[in-house]
FIMAR-60833 format. One record per residue (C-alpha): x, y, z. Coordinates in pm, 1 decimal, always signed. Example, Ala and Ser with C-alpha at 12.3 -4.5 7.8 and 13.67 -1.06 7.14 Angstrom:
<pts>
         xx         yy         zz
    +1230.0     -450.0     +780.0
    +1367.0     -106.0     +714.0
</pts>
This chain:
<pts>
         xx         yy         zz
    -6555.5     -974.6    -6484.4
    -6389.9    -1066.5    -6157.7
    -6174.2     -778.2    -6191.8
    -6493.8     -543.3    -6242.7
    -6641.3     -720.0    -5928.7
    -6366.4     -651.1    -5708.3
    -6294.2     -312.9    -5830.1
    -6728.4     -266.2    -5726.1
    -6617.5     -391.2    -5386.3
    -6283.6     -160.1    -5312.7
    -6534.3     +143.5    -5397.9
    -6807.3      +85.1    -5194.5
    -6586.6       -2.1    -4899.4
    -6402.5     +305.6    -4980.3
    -6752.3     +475.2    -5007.4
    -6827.4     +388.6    -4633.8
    -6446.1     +424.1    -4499.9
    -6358.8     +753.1    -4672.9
    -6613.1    +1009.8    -4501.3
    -6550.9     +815.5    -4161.6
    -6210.4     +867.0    -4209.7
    -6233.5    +1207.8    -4267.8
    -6495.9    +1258.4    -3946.4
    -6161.9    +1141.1    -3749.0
    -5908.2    +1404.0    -3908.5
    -6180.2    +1624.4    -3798.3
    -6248.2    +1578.3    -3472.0
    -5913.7    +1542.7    -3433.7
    -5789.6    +1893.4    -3604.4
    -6128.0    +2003.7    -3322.3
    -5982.8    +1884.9    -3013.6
    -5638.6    +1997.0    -3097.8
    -5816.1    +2370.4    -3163.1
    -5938.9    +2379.3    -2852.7
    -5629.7    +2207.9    -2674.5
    -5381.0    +2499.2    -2811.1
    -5647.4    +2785.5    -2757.0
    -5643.0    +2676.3    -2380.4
    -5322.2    +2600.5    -2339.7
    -5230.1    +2998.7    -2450.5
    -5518.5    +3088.6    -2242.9
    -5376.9    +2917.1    -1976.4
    -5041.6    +3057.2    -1985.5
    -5115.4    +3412.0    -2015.1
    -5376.0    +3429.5    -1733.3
    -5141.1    +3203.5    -1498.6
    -4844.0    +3385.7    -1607.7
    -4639.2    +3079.9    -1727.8
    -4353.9    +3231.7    -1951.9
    -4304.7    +2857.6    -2111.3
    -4539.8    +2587.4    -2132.2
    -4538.7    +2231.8    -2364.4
    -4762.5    +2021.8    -2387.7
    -4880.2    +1630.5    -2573.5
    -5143.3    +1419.8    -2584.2
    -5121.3    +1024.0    -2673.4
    -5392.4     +815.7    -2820.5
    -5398.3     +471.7    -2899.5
    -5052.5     +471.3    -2927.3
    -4960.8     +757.8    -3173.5
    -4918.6    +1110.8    -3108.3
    -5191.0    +1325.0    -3192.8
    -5109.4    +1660.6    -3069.0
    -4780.8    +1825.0    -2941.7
    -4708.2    +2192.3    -2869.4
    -4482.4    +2423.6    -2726.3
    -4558.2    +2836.2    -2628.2
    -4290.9    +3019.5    -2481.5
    -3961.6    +3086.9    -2374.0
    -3723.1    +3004.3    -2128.1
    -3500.7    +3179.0    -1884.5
    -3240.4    +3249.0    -2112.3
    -3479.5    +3416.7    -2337.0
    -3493.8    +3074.3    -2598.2
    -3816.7    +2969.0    -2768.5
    -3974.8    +2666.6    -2611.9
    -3971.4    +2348.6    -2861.4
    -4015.5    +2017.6    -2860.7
    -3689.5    +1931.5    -2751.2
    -3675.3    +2199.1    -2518.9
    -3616.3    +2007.3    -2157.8
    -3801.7    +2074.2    -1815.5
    -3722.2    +1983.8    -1493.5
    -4011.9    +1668.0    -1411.9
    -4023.0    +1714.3    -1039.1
    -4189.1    +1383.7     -934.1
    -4303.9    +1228.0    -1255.0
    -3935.1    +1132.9    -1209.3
    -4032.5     +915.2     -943.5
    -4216.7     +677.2    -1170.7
    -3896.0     +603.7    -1373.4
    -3699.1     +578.1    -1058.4
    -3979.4     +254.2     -996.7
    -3978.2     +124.2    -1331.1
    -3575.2      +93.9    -1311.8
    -3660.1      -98.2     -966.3
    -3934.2     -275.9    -1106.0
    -3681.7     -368.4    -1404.9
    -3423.1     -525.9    -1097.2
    -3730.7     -714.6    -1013.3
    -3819.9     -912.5    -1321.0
    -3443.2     -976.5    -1397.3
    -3426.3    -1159.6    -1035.0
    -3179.7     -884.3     -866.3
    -3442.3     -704.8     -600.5
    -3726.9     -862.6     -431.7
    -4007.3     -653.9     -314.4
    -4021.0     -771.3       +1.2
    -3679.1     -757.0     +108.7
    -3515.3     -526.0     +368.4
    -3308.1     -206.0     +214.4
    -3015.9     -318.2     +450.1
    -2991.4     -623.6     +210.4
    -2881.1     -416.8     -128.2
    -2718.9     -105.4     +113.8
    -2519.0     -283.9     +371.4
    -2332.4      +74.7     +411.8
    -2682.0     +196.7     +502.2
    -2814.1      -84.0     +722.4
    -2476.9      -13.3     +923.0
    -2543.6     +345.5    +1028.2
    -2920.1     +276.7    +1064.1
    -3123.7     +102.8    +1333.8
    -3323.0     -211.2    +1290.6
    -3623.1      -81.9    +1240.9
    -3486.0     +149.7     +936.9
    -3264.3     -125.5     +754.1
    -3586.7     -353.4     +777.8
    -3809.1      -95.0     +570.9
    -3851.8     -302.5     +270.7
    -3807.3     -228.9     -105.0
    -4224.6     -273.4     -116.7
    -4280.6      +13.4     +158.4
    -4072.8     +270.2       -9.7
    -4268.2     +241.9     -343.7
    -4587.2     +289.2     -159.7
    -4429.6     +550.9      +61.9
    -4525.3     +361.7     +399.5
    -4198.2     +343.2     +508.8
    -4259.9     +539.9     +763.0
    -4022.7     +859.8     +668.0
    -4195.9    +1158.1     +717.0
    -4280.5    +1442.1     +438.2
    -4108.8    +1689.9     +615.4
    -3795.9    +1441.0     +616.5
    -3801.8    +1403.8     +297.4
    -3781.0    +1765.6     +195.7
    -3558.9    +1870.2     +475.7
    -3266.6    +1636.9     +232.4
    -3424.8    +1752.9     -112.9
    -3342.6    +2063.7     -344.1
    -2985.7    +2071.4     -164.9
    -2820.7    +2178.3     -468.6
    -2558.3    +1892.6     -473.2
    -2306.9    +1917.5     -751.3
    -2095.5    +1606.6     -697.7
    -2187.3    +1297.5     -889.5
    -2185.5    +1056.9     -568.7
    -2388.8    +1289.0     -426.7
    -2695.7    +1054.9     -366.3
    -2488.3     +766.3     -198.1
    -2392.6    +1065.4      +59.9
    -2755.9    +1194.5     +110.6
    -2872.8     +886.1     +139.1
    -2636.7     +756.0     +446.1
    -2730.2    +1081.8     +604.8
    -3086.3     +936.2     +565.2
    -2965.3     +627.7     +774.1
    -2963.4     +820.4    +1088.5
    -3305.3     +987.1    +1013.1
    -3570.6     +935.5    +1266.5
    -3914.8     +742.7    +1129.8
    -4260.3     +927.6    +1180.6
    -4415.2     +592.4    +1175.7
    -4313.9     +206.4    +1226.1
    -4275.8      +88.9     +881.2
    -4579.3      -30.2     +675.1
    -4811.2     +152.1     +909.0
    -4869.9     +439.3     +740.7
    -4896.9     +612.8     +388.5
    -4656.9     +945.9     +425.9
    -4532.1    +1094.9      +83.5
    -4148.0    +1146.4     +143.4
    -3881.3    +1221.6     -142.7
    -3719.3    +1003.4     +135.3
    -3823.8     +709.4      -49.6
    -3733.9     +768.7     -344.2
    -3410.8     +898.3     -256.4
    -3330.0     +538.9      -98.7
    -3435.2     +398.3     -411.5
    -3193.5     +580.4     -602.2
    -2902.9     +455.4     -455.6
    -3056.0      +77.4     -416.8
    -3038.9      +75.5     -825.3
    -2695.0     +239.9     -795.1
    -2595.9      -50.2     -564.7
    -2756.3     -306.8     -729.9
    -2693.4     -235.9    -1115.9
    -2313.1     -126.6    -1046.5
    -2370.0     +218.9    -1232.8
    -2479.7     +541.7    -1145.3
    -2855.5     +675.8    -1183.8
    -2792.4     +909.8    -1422.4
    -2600.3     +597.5    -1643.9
    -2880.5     +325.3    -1573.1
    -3148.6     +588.9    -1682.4
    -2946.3     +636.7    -2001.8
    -2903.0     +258.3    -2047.7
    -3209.0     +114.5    -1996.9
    -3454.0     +393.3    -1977.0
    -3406.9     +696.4    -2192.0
    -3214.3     +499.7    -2488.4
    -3454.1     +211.3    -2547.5
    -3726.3     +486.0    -2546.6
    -3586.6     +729.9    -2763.0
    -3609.0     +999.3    -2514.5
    -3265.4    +1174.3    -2629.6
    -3297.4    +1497.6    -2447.7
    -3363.3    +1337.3    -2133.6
    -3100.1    +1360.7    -1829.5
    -3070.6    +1234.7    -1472.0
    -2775.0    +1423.2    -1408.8
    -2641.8    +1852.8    -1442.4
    -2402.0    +1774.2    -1709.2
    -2627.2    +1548.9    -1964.6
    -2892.4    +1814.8    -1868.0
    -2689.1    +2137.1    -1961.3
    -2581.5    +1905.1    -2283.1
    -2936.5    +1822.0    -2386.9
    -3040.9    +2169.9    -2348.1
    -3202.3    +2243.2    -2009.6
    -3242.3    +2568.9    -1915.2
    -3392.2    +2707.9    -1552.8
    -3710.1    +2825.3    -1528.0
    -3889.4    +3076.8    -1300.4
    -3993.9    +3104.5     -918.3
    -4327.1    +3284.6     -856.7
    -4330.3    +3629.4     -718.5
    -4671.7    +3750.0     -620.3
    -4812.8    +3576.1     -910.7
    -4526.6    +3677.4    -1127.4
    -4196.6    +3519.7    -1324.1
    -3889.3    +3568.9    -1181.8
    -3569.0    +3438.4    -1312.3
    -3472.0    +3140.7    -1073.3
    -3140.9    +3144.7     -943.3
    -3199.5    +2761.9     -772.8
    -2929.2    +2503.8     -882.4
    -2993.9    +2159.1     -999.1
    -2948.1    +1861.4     -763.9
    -2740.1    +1578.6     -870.2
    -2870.3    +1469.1     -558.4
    -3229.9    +1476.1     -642.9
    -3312.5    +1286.5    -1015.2
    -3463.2     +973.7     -826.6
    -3739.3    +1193.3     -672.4
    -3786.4    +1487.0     -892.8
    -3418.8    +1576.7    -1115.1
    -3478.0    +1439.8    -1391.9
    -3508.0    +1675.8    -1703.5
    -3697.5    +1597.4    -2001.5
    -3861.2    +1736.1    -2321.2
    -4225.5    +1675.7    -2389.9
    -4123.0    +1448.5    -2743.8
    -3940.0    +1272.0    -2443.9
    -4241.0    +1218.3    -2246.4
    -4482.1    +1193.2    -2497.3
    -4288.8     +885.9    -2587.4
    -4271.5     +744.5    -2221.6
    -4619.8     +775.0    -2267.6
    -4686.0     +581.0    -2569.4
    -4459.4     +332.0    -2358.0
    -4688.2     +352.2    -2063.7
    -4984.4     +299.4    -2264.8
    -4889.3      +28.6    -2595.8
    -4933.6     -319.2    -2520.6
    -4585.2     -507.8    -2554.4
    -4260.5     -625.4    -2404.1
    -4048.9     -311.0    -2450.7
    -3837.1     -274.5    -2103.8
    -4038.3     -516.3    -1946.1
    -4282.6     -838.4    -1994.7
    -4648.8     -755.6    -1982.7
    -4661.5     -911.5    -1681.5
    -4412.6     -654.9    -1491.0
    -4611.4     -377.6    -1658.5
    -4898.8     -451.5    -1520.2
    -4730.3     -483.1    -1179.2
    -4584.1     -122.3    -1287.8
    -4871.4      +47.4    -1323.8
    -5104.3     -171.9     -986.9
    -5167.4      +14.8     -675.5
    -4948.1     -106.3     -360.8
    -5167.7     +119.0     -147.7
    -5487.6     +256.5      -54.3
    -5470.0     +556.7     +126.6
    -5771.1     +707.0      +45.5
    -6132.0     +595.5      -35.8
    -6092.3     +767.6     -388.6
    -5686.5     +721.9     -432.6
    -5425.0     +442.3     -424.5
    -5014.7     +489.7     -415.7
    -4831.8     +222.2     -677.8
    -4496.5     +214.5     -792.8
    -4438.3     +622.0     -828.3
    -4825.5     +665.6     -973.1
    -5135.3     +787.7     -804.1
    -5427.4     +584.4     -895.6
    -5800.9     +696.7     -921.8
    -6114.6     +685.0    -1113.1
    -6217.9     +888.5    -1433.2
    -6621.8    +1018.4    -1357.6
    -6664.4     +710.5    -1586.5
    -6531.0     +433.9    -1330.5
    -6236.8     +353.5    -1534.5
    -5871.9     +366.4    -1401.3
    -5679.2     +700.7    -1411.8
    -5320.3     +723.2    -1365.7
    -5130.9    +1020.8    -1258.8
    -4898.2    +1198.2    -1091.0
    -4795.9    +1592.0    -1041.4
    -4430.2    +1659.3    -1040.0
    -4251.5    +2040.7     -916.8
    -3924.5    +2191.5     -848.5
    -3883.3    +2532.4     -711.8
    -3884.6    +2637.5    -1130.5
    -4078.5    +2366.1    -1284.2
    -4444.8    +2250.4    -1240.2
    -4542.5    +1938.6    -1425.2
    -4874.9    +1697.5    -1463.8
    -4923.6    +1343.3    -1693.6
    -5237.8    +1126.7    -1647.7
    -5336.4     +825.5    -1859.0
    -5633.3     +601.8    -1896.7
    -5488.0     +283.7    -1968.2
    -5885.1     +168.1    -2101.9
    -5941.5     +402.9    -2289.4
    -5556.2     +437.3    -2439.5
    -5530.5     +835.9    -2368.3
    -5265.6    +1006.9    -2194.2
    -5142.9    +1343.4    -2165.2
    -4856.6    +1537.6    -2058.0
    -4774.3    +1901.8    -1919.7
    -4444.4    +2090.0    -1854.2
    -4402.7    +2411.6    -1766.7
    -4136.1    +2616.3    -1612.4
    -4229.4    +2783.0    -1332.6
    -4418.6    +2694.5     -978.7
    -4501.7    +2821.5     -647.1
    -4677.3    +2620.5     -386.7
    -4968.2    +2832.6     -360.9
    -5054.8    +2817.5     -771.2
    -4965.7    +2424.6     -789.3
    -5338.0    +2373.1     -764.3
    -5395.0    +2570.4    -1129.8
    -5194.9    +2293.2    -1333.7
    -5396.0    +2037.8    -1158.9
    -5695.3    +2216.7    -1284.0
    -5540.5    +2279.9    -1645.1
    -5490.2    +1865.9    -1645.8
    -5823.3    +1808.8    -1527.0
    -6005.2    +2057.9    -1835.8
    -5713.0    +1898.4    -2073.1
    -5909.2    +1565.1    -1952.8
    -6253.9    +1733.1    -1977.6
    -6145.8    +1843.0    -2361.7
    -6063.8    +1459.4    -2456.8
    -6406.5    +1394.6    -2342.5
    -6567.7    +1623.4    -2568.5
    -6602.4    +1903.9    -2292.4
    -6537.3    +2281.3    -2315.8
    -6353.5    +2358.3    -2067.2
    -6431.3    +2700.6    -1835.8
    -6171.2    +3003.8    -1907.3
    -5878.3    +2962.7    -1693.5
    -5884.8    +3242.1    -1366.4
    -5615.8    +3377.6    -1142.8
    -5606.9    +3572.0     -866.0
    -5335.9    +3642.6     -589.2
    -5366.4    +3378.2     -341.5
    -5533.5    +3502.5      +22.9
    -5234.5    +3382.9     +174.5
    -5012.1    +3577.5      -23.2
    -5278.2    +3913.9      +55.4
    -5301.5    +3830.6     +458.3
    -4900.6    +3814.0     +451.7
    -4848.1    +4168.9     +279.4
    -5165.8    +4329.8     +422.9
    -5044.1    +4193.3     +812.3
    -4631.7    +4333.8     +698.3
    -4770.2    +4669.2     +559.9
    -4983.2    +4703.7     +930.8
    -4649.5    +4661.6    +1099.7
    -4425.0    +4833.5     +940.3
    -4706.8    +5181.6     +969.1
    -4708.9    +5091.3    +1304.0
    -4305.7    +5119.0    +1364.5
    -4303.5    +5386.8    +1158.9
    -4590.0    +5536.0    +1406.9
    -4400.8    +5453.5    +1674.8
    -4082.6    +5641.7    +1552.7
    -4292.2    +5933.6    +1493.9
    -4383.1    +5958.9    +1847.9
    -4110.4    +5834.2    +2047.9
    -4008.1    +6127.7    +2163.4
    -4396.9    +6266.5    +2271.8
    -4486.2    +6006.6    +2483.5
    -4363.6    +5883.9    +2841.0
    -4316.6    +5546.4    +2846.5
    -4335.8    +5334.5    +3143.4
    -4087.1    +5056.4    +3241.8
    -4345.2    +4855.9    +3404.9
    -4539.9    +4814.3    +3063.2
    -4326.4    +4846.5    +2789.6
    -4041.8    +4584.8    +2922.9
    -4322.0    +4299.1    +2919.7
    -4467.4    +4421.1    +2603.5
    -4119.1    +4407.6    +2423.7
    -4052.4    +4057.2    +2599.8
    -4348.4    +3959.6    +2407.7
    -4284.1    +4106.5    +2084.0
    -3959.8    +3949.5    +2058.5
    -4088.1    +3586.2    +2211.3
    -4325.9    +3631.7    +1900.6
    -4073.5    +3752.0    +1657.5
    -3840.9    +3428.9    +1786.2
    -4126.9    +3214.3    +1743.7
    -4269.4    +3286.1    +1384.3
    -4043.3    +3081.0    +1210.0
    -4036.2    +2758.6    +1333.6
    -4414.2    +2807.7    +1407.5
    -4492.0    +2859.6    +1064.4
    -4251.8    +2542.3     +940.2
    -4461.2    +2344.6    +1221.9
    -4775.9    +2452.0    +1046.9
    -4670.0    +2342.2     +680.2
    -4481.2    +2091.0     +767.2
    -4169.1    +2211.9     +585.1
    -3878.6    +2322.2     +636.1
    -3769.1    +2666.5     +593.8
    -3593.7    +2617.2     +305.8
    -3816.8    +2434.5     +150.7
    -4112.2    +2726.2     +236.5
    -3808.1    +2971.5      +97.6
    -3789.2    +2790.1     -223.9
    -4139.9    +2694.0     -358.0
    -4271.7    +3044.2     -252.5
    -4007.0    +3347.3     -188.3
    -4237.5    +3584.1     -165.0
    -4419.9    +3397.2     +174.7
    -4077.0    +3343.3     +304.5
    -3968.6    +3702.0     +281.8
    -4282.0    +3875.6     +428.1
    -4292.1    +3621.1     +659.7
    -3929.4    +3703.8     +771.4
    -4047.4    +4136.5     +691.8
    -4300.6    +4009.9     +974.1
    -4070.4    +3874.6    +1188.6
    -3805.7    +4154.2    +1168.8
    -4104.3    +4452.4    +1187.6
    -4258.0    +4284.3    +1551.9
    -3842.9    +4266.4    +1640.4
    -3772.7    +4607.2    +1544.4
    -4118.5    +4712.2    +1723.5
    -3971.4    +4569.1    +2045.0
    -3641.5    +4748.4    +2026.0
    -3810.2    +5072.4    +1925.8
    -4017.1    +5068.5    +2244.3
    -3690.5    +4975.0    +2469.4
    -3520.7    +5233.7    +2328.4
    -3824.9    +5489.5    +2344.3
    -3825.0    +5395.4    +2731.1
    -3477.3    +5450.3    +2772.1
    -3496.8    +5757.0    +2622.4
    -3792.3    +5846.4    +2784.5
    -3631.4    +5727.4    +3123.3
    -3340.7    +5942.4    +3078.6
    -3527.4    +6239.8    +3024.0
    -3714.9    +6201.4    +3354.1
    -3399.3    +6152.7    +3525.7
    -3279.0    +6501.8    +3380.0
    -3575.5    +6633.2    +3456.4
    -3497.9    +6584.3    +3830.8
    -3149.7    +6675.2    +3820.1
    -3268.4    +7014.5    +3675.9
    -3487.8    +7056.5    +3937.7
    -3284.9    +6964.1    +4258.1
</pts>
């Protein structure tokens, strides 16, 4: 009778559990519909040749996908590994934040203290920027500083230590602690302060105690364990379209934006980010991992290698965007809520950086039960102004070559004129750097196309200069004749 009882009971529960159960699956098998029909959407209006993508929730894995191929013509996978760009910076922090709890940093102790080799090159006010300020990126290094020592293409090993005591003699934009500037700077420093302190190389502590005690196996802080794993480059953007990058990997760079990665290996740094226990660090130092250390924006706070918002809902919302010159890459979490998701793809210019953000923020939208607007491209104005201003010029010479020899052209105007073209030509360059705030090779590396019309430019109000020189020259010379002939 007891038996018959209980037996009642597991079927009416089951009754009730069963069809809810089965609701889940659904929505589930929904949202991942709509996930991989955007994601495809996505890549073929964007013109992404290779794309993965994961989504975490409540600590299992409920969608992963990969569309694609890679430079070398492979099929994206799972394990297929992309450059991070600066999601590598939150590692880089949760090694340092690691050195913390285990007593070996303090946050609010001077870089000079764990780099003497640093603090010896540097001035005071450099070896007293604290461990604190260059997590929060207030340490007063510049952005352009930053990339002006990033993407160098370093191939030895000890190549951080080396950028790094160049960045000794760097000047600061700001007095430490003033000021929120976002520098690879920062994270370069970092780098080599976990070298220093732990006694091993980056790419060997990120092996150690990141990437093993995750299970991340096909991710790499250095060329060789990246090449091993299975990295392949991606694609720079020309005019909207792929094209094969030829940019080489910085051993330089994994602290701020080297490290490679598939998206099983992220979508398990996720599930770390977002479970509830002790694994690499006590829940107290996780929390501290994932607080804001400052507010530099009414909306936004900077923590340790996150940016830190609010979902429309008021909860917290943790992200970060990471590129390379051949890799774009987003991850957000709500920490609340238990959600996270993950994008890699393998291509980027500066001008289309903004579309991934807006492919995170629908991904977001879809988890919320949104449908998310079809994704739209377009070349950038920029990009039209540029080849629209280089096509003007270049009629123009072309005009002027024509009729060169029809005109007489006067000394008196053209000299000036030509001074001016070529002040102008001169001046392009480090005008334009001025106005991004980057470097040239930075400018020549996250968008090739606006570096080489921008140089076309350059060379087309040159040439214009020289062609009306020479035009009054020749034009000279033929007056000159003239009166010979005549006398």
């Amino acid at each position: 009778m007891v038996r018959k009882k209980w037996t009642y009971v597991v079927l009416t529960v089951l009754a009730f559990v069963l069809p809810t159960w089965g609701n889940v699956v659904e929505a589930e098998e929904l949202m991942a519909d709509k996930v991989d029909l955007y994601m495809k959407a996505a890549m073929e209006e964007y013109q992404i040749p290779g794309l993965s993508a994961a989504i975490v929730q409540d600590g299992d894995i409920v969608f992963t996908n990969s569309y694609g191929v890679t430079a070398e013509g492979s099929t994206v996978s799972s394990k297929t590994p992309f450059l991070l760009g600066s999601l590598s910076k939150s590692m880089t922090a949760l090694g340092i934040v690691q050195l913390v709890e285990s007593g070996q940093v303090e946050l609010d102790e001077s870089v000079g203290t764990y780099l003497p080799w640093f603090a010896a090159e540097a001035s005071s006010e450099v070896s007293s920027i604290t461990i604190r300020q260059l997590l929060a990126q207030t340490s007063g290094y510049s952005t352009y500083t930053g990339l002006a020592y990033s993407d160098v293409g370093a191939k030895d090993a000890s190549a951080l230590k080396e950028i790094v005591s160049n960045l000794s003699n760097a000047k600061l934009s700001r007095p430490p602690g003033e000021q929120h500037q976002y520098s690879n700077a920062n994270y370069m420093i970092l780098g080599a302060v976990l070298e220093e302190v732990s006694g091993q190389s980056y790419a060997d502590y990120m092996e150690q105690h990141v990437f093993g005690p995750l299970g991340m196996s096909t991710a790499a802080a250095d060329e060789e364990r990246a090449v091993q794993t299975g990295f392949e480059h991606g694609y720079q953007s020309w005019f909207g379209y792929p094209r094969v990058s030829s940019v080489p990997y910085d051993n330089s760079g994994a602290s701020y934006g080297y490290i490679s990665a598939s998206i099983d290996d992220m979508a398990r740094y996720l599930q770390f980010l977002l479970q509830d226990n002790d694994m690499l660090l006590s829940r107290e130092y996780k929390e501290l991992l994932l607080s804001p250390l400052v507010q530099h924006r009414p909306d936004r706070a900077y923590g340790f290698g996150w940016r830190i918002s609010e979902t429309e809902q008021g909860e917290r919302l943790v992200w970060h965007s990471g590129s390379t010159p051949e890799a774009r890459a987003e991850i957000f979490f709500v920490p609340e809520q238990g959600v996270g998701a993950v994008i890699l793809t393998n291509k980027d210019h500066i001008l289309e950086e903004a579309r991934l953000i807006q492919v995170s923020k629908d991904l977001r939208g879809i988890l919320d039960g949104q449908d998310p607007k079809p994704p739209s491209a377009g070349i950038h104005p920029v990009i039209w102004g540029l080849a629209v201003t280089l096509i003007i010029l270049l009629a123009i010479v072309i005009w002027m070559l024509l009729r060169m020899q029809k005109r007489s052209l006067k000394l008196y105007l053209t000299l000036p004129l030509s001074l001016v073209l070529f002040a102008i030509s001169a001046g392009i360059i480090p005008l334009f750097t001025r106005l991004t705030s980057s470097p040239w090779n930075s400018i020549r590396l996250f968008a090739p196309d606006i570096a080489y019309m921008t140089l076309g430019i350059a060379a087309s109000l040159a040439l214009m200069a020289l062609v009306l020189m020479y035009g009054t020259l020749v034009s000279r010379r033929k007056h000159l004749e003239s009166i010979t002939r005549r006398a």
